[in-house]
N, CA, C and O atoms as CSV, one atom per row, in Angstrom:
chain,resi,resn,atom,element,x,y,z
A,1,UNK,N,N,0.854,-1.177,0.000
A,1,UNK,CA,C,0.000,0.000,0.000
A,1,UNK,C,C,0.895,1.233,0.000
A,1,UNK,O,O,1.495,1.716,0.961
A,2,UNK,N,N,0.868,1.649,-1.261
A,2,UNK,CA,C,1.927,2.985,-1.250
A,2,UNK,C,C,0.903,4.146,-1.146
A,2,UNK,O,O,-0.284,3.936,-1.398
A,3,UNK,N,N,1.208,4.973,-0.897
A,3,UNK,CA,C,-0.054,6.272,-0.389
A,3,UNK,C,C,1.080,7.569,-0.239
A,3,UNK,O,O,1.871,7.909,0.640
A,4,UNK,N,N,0.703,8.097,-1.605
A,4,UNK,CA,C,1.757,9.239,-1.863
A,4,UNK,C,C,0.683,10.534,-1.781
A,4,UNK,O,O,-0.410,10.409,-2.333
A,5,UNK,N,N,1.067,11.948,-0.983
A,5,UNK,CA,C,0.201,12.699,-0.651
A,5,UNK,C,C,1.033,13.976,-1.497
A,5,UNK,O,O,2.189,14.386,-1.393
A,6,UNK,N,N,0.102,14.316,-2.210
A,6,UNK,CA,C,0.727,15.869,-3.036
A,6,UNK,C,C,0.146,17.204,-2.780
A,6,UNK,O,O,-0.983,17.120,-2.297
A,7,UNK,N,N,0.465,18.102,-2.911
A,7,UNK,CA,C,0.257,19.386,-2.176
A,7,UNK,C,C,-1.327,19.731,-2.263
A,7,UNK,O,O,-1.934,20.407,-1.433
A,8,UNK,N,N,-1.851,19.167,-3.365
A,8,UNK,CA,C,-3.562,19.355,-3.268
A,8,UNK,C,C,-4.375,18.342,-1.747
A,8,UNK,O,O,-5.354,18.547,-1.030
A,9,UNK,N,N,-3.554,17.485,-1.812
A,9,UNK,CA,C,-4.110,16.530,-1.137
A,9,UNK,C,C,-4.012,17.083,0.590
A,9,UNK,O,O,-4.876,16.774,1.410
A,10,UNK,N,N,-2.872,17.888,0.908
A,10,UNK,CA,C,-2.723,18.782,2.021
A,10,UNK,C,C,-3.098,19.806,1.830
A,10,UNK,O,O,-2.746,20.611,2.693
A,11,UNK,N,N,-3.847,20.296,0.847
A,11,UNK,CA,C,-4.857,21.420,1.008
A,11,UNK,C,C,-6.246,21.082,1.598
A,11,UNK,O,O,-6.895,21.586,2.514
A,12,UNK,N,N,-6.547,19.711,0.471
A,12,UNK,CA,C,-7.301,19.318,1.360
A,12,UNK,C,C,-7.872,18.853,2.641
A,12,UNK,O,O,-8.943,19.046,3.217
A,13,UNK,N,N,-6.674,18.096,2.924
A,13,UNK,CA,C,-6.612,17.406,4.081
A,13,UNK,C,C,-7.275,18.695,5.759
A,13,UNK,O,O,-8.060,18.624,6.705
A,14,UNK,N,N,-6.056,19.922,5.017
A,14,UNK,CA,C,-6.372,21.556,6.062
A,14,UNK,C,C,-7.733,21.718,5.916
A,14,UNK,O,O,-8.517,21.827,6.859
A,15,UNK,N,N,-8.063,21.736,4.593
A,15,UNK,CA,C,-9.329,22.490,4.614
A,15,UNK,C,C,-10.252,21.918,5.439
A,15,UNK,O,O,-10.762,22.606,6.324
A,16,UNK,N,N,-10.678,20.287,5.237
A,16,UNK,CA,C,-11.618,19.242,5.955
A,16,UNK,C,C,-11.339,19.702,7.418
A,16,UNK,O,O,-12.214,20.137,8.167
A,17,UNK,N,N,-9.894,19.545,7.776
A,17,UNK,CA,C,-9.711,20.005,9.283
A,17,UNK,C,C,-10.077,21.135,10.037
A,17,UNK,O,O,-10.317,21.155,11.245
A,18,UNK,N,N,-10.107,22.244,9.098
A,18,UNK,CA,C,-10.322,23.885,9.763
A,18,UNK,C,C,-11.992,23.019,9.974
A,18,UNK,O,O,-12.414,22.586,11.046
A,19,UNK,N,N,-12.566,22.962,8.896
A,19,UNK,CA,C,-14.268,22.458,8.637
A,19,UNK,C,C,-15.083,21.780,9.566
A,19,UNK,O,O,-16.141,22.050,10.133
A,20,UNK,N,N,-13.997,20.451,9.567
A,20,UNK,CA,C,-14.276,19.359,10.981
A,20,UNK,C,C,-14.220,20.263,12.482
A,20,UNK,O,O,-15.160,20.275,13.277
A,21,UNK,N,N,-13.020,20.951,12.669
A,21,UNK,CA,C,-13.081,21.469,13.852
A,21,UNK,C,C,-14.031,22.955,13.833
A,21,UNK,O,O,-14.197,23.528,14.909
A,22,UNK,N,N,-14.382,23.293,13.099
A,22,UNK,CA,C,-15.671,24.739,13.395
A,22,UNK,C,C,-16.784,24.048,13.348
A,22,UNK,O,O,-17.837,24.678,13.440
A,23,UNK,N,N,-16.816,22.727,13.210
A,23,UNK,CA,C,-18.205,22.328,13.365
A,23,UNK,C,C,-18.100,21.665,14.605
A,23,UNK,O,O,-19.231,21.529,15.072
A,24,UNK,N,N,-17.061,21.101,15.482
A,24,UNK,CA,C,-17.104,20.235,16.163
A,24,UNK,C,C,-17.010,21.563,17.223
A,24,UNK,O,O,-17.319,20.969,18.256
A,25,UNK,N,N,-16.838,22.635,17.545
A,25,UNK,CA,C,-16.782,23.267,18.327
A,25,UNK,C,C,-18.050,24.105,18.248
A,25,UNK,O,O,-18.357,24.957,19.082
A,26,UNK,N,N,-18.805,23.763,17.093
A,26,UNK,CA,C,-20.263,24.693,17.298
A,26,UNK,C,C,-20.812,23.159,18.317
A,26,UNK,O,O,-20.902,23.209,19.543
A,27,UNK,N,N,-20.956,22.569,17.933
A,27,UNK,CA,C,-21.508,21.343,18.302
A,27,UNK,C,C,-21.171,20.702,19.455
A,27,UNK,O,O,-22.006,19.847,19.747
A,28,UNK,N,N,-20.036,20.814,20.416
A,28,UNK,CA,C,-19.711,20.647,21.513
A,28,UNK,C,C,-19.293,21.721,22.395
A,28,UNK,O,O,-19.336,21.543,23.612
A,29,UNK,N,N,-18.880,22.850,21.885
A,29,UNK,CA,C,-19.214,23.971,22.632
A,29,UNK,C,C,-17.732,23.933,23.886
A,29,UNK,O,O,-17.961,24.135,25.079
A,30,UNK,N,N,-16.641,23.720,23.501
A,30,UNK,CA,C,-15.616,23.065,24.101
A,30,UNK,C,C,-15.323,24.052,25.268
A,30,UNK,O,O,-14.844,25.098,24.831
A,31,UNK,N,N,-15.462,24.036,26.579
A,31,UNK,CA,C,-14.930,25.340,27.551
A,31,UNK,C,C,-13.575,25.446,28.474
A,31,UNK,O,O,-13.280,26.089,29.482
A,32,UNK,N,N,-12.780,24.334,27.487
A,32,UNK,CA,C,-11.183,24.561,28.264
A,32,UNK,C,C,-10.663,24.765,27.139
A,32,UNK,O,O,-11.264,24.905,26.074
A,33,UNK,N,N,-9.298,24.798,27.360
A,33,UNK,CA,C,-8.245,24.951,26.304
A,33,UNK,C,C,-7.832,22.830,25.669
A,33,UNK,O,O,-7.611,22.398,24.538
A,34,UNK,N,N,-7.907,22.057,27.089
A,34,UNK,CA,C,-8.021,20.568,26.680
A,34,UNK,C,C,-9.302,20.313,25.489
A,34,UNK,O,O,-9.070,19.464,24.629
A,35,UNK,N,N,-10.313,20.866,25.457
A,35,UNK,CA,C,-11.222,20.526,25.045
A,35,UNK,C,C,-11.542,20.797,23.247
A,35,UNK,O,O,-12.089,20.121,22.376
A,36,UNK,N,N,-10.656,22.599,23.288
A,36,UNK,CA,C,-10.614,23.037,21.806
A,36,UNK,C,C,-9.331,22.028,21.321
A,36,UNK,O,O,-9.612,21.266,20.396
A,37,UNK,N,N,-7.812,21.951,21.918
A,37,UNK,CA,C,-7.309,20.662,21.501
A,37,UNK,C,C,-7.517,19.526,21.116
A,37,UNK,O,O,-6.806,19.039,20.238
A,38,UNK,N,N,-8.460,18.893,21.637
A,38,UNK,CA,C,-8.941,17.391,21.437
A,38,UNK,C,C,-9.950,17.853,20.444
A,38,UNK,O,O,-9.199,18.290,19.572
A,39,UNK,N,N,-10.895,18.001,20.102
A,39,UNK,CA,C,-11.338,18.714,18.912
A,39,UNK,C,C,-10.410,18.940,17.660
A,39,UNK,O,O,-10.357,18.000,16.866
A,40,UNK,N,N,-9.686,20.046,17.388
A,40,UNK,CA,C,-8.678,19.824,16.426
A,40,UNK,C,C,-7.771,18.979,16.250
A,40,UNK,O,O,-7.038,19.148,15.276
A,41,UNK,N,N,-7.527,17.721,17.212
A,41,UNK,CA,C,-6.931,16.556,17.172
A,41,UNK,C,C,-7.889,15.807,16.232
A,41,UNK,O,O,-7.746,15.706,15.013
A,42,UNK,N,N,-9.117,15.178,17.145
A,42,UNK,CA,C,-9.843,14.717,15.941
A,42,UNK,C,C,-10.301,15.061,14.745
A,42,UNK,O,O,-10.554,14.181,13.922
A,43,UNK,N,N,-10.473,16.339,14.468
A,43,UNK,CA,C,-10.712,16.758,13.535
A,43,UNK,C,C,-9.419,17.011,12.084
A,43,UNK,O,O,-9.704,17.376,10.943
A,44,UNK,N,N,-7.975,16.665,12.639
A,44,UNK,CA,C,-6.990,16.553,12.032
A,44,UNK,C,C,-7.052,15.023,11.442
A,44,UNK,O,O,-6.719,14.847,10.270
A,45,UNK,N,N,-7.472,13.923,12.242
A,45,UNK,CA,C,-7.226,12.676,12.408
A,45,UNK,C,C,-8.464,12.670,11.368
A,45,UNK,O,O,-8.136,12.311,10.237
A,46,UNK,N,N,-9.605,12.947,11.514
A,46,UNK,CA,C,-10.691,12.704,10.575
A,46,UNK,C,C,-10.786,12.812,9.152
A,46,UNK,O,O,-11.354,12.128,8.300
A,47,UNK,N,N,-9.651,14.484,9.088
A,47,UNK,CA,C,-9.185,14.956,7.761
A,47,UNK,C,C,-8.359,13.920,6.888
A,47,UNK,O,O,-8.662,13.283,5.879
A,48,UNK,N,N,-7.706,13.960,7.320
A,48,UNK,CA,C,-6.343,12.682,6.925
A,48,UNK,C,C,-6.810,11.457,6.477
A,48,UNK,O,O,-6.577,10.902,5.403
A,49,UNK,N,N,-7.810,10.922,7.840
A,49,UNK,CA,C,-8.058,9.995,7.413
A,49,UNK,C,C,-9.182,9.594,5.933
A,49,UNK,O,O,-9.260,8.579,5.242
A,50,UNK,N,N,-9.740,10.576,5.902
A,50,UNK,CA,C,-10.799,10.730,4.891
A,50,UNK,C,C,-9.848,10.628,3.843
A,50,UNK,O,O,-9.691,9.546,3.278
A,51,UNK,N,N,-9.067,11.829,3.456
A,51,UNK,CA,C,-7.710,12.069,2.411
A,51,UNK,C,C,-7.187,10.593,1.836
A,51,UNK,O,O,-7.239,10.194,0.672
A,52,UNK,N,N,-6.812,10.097,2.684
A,52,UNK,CA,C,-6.161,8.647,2.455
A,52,UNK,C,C,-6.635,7.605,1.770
A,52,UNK,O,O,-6.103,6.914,0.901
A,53,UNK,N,N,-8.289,7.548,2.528
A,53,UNK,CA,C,-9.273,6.610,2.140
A,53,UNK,C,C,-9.729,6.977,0.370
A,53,UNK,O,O,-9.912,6.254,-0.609
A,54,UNK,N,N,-9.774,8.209,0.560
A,54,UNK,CA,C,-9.961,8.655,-0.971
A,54,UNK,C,C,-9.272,8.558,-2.214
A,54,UNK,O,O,-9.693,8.604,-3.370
A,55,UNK,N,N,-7.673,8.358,-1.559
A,55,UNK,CA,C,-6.474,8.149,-2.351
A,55,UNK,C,C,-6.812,6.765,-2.773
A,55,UNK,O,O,-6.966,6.248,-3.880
A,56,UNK,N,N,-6.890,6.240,-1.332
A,56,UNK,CA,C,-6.973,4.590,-1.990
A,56,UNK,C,C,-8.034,3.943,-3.155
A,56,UNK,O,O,-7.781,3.241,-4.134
A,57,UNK,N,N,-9.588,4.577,-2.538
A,57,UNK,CA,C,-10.264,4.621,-3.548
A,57,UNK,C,C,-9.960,4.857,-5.184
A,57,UNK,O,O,-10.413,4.155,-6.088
A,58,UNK,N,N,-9.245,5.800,-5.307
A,58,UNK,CA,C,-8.727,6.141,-6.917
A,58,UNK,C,C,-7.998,5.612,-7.133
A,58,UNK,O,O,-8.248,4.618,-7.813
A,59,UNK,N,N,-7.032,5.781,-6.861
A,59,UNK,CA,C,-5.650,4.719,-6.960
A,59,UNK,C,C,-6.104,3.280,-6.982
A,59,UNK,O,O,-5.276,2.372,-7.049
């Protein structure tokens, strides 16, 4: 499984992430600084992972 990522693919990957995390913070409403972290954690992890899955799909 080779999985080569090119500069569109880390545009995307940001964009899903900014997206994932403004929604996950309308939606959980996070009131620490742990809380907006873990949020843009998953929401990094979600990005990526979507990215990848999509690669594989085409590829």
């Amino acid at each position: 499984m080779n999985v080569h990522l090119h500069n569109a693919d880390i545009v995307v990957i940001i964009a899903l992430a900014l997206l994932g995390a403004l929604l996950l913070a309308v939606l959980f409403r996070p009131a620490t600084w742990r809380g907006i972290v873990v949020d843009a954690l998953v929401a990094n992890v979600a990005a990526i992972a979507a990215v990848v899955a999509f690669e594989m799909l085409v590829a």
